[in-house]
PASEBA-1860 file (N, C-alpha, C; in nm, 3 decimals):
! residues 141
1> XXXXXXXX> -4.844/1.984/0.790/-4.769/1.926/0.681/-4.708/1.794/0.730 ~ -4.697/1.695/0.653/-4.700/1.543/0.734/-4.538/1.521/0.609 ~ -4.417/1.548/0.676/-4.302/1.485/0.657/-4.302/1.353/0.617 ~ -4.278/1.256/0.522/-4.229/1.120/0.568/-4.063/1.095/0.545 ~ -4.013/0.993/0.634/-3.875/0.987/0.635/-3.820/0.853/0.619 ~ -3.707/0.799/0.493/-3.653/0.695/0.485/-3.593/0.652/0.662 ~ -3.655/0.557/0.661/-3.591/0.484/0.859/-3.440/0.386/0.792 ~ -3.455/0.390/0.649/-3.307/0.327/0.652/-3.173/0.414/0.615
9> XXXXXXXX> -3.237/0.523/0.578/-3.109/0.648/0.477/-3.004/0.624/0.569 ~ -3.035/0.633/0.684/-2.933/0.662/0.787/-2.805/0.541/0.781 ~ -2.886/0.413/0.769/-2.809/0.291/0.732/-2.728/0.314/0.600 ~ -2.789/0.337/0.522/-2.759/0.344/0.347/-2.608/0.435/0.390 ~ -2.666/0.558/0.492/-2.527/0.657/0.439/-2.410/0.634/0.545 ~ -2.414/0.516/0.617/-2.312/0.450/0.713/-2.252/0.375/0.576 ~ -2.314/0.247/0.565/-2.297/0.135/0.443/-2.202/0.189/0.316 ~ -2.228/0.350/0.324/-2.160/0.380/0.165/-2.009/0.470/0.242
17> XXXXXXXX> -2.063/0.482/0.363/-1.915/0.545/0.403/-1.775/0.427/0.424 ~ -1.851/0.280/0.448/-1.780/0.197/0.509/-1.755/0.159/0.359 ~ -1.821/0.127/0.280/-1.783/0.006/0.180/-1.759/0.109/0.075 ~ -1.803/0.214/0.075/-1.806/0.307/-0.052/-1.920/0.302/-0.169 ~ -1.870/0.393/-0.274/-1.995/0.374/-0.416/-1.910/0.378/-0.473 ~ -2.021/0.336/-0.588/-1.882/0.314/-0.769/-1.815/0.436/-0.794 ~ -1.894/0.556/-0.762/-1.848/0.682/-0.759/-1.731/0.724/-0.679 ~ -1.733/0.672/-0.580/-1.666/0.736/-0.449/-1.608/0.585/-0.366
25> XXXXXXXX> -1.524/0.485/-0.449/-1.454/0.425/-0.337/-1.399/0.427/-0.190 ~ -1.424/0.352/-0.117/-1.418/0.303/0.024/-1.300/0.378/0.030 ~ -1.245/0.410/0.172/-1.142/0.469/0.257/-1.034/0.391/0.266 ~ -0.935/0.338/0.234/-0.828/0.246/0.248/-0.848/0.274/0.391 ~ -0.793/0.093/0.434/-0.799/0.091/0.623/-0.640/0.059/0.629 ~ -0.587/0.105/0.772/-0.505/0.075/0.789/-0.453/-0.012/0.931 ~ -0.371/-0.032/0.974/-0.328/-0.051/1.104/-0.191/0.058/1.117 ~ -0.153/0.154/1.246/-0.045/0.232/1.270/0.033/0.185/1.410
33> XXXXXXXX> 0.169/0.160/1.402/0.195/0.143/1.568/0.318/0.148/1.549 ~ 0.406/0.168/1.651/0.533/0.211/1.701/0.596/0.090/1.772 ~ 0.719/0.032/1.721/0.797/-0.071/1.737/0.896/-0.012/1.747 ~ 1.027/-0.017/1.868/1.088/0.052/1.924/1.135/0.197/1.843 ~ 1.235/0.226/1.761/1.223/0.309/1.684/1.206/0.332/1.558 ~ 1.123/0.255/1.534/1.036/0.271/1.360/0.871/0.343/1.410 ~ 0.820/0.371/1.324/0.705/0.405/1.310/0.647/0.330/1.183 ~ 0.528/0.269/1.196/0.473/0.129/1.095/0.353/0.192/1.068
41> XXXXXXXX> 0.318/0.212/0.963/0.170/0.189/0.906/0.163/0.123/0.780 ~ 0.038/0.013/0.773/0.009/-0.070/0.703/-0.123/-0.038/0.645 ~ -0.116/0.019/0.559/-0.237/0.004/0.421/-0.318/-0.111/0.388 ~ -0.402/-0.152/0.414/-0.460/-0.289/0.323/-0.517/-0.222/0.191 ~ -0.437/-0.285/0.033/-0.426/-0.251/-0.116/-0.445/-0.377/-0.148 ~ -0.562/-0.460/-0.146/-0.575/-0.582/-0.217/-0.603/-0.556/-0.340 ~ -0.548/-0.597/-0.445/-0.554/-0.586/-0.569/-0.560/-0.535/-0.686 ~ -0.467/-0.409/-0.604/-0.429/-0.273/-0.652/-0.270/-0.322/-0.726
49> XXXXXXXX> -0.265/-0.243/-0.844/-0.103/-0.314/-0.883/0.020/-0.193/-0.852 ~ 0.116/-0.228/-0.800/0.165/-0.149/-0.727/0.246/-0.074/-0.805 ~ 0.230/-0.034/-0.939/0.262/0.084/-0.980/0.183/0.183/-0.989 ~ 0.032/0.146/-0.937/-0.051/0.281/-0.921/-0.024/0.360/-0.797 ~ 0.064/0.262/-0.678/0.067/0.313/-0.572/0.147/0.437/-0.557 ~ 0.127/0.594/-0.525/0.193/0.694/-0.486/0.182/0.715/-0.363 ~ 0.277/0.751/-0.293/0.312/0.766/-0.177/0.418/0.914/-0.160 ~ 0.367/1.035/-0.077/0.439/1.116/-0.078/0.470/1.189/0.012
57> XXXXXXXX> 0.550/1.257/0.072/0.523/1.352/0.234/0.537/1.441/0.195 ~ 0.442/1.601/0.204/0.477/1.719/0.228/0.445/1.802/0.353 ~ 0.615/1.826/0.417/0.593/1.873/0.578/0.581/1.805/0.648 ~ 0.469/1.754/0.712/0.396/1.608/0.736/0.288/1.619/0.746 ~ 0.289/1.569/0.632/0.169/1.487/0.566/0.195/1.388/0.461 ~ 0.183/1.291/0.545/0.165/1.173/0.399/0.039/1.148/0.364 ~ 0.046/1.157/0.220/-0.050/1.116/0.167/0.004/0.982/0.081 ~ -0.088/0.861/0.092/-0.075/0.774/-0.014/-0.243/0.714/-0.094
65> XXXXXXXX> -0.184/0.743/-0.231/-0.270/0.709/-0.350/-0.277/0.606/-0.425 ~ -0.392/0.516/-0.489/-0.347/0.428/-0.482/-0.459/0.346/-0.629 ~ -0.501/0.302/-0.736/-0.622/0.263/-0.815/-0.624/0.146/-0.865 ~ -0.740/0.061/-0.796/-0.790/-0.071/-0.864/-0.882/-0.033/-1.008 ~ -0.823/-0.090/-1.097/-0.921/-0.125/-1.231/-0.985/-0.215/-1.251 ~ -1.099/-0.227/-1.308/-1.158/-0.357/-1.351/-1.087/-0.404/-1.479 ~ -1.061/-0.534/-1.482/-0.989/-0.570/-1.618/-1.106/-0.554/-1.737 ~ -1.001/-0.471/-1.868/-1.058/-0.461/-1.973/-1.013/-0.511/-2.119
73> XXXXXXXX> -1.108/-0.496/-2.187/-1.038/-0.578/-2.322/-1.170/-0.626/-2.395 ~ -1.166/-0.630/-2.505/-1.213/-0.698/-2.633/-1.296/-0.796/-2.565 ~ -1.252/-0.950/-2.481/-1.262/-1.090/-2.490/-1.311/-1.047/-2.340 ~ -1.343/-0.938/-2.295/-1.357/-0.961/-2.128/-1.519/-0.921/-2.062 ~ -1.588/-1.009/-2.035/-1.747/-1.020/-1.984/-1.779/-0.989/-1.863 ~ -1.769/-0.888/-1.783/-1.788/-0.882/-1.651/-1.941/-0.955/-1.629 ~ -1.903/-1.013/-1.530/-2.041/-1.097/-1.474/-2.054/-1.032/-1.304 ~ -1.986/-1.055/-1.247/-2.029/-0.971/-1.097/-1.948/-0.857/-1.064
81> XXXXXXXX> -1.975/-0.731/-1.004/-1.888/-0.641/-0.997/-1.908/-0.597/-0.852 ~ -1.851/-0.653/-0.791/-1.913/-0.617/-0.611/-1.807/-0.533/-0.540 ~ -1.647/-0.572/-0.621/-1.545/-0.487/-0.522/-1.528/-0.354/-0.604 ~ -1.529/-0.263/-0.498/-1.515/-0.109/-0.490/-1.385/-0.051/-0.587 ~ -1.398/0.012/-0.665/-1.283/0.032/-0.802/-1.253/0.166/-0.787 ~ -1.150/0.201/-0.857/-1.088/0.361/-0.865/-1.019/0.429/-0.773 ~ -0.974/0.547/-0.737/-0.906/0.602/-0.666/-0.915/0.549/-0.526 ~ -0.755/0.530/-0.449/-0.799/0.502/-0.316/-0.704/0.679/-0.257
89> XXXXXXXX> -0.764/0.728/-0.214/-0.668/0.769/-0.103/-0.684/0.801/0.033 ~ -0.533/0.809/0.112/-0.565/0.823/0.258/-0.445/0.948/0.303 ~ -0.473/1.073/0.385/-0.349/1.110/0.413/-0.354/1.080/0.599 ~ -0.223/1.111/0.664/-0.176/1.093/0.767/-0.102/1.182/0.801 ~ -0.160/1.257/0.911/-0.063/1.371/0.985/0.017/1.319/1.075 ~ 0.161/1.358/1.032/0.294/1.285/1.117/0.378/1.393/1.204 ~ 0.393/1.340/1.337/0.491/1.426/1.407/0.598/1.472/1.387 ~ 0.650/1.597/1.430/0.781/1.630/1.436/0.893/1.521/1.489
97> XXXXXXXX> 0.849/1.403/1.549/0.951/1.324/1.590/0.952/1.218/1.463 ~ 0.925/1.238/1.347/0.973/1.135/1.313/1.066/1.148/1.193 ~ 1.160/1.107/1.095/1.232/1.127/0.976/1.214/1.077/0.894 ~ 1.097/1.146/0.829/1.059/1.122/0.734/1.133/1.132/0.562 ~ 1.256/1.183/0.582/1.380/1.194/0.476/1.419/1.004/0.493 ~ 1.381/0.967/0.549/1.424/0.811/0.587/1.315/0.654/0.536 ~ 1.198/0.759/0.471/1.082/0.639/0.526/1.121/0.545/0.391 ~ 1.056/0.432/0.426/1.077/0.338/0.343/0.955/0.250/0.320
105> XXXXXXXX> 0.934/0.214/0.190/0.807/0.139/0.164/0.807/0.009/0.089 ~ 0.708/-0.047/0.127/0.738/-0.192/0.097/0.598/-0.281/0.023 ~ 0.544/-0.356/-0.075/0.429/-0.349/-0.087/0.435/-0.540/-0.134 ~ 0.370/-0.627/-0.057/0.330/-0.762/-0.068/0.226/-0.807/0.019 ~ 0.142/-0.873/-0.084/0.043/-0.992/-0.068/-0.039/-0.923/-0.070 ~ -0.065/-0.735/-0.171/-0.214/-0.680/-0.072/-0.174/-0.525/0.029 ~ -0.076/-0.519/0.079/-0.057/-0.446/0.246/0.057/-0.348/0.153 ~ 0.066/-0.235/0.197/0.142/-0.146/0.162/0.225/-0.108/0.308
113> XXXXXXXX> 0.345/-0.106/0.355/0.434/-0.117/0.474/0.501/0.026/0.460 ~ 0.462/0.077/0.522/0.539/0.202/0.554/0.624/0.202/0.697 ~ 0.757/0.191/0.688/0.832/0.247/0.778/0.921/0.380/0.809 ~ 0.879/0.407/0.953/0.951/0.576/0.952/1.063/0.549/1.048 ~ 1.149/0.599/1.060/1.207/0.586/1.162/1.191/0.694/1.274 ~ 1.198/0.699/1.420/1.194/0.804/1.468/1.290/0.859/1.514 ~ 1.300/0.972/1.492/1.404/1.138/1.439/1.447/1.092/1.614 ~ 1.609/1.098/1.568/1.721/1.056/1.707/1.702/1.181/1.776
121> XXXXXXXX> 1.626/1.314/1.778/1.614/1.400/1.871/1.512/1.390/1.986 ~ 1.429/1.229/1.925/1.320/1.248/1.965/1.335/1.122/2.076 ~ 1.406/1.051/2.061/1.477/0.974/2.123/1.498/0.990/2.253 ~ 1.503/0.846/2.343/1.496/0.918/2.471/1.669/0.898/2.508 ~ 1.669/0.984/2.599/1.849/0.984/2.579/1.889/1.026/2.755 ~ 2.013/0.930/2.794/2.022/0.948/2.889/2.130/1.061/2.956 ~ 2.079/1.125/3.050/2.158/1.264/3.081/2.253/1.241/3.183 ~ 2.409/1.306/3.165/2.521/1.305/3.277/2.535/1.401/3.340
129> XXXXXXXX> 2.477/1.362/3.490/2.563/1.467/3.572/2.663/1.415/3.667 ~ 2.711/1.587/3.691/2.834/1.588/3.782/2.820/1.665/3.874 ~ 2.872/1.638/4.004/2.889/1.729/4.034/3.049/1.805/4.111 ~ 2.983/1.939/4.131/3.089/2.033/4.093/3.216/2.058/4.262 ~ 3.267/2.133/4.232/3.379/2.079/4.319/3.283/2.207/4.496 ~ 3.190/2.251/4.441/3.097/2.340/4.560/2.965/2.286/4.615 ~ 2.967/2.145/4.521/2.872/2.029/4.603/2.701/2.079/4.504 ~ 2.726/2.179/4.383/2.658/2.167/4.360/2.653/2.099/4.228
137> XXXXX> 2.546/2.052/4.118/2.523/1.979/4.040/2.510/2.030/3.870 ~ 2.597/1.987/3.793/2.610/2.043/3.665/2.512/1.911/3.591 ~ 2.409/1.951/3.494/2.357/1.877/3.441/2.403/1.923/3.283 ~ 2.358/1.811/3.187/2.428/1.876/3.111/2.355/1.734/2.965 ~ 2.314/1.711/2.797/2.274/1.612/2.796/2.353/1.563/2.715
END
């Protein structure tokens, strides 16, 4: 029995994971990093209007949601339709070190700014000792 096999599918099903289908929009990308005690992640939401944006934590997990429309109307002719439309979402599993009762969000030019702060337990903190009047050492934090 003589198989034949697309030599590009493999490409096609990279191409639709990266950029997405009309069906199934692309993965929002982000950038994440830690600046002394905040915790930052940045969404790229180009041309998403930012009352579609939801943003929520349960436990930890943030999830944020997010939907580009194509403009519609009576008077309106789409001629090229190349950027990826409809639901975006992304979630993010977050540590116990961070306080998330605190986060704060921010959304210009495109970029959705999430700041966390990180939970003062998690903090590095410096410990006093003493010691005791038998030469030995009470630690204590």
């Amino acid at each position: 029995m003589l198989m034949r096999t697309d030599p590009f599918r493999e490409i096609d099903r990279l191409a639709e994971q990266f950029f997405g289908t009309a069906t199934r929009p692309a993965m929002m990308h982000l950038d994440a990093y830690r600046d002394g005690d905040y915790f930052y992640a940045a969404f790229d939401l180009p041309g998403v209007d930012p009352d579609s944006i939801d943003c929520t934590v349960e436990r930890n997990v943030l999830t944020v949601r997010a939907e580009r429309r194509r403009p519609t109307g009576d008077n309106v002719d789409l001629v090229a339709a190349e950027r990826p439309m409809g639901t975006f979402t992304r979630q993010l599993f977050l540590g116990d070190t961070l306080d998330t009762d605190k986060l704060e969000a921010g959304y210009d030019n495109g970029v959705l700014t999430l700041r966390i702060p990180v939970a003062e337990r998690a903090k590095p903190r410096r410990v006093t000792i003493t010691a005791g009047s038998n030469g030995h050492k009470q630690i204590s934090a």
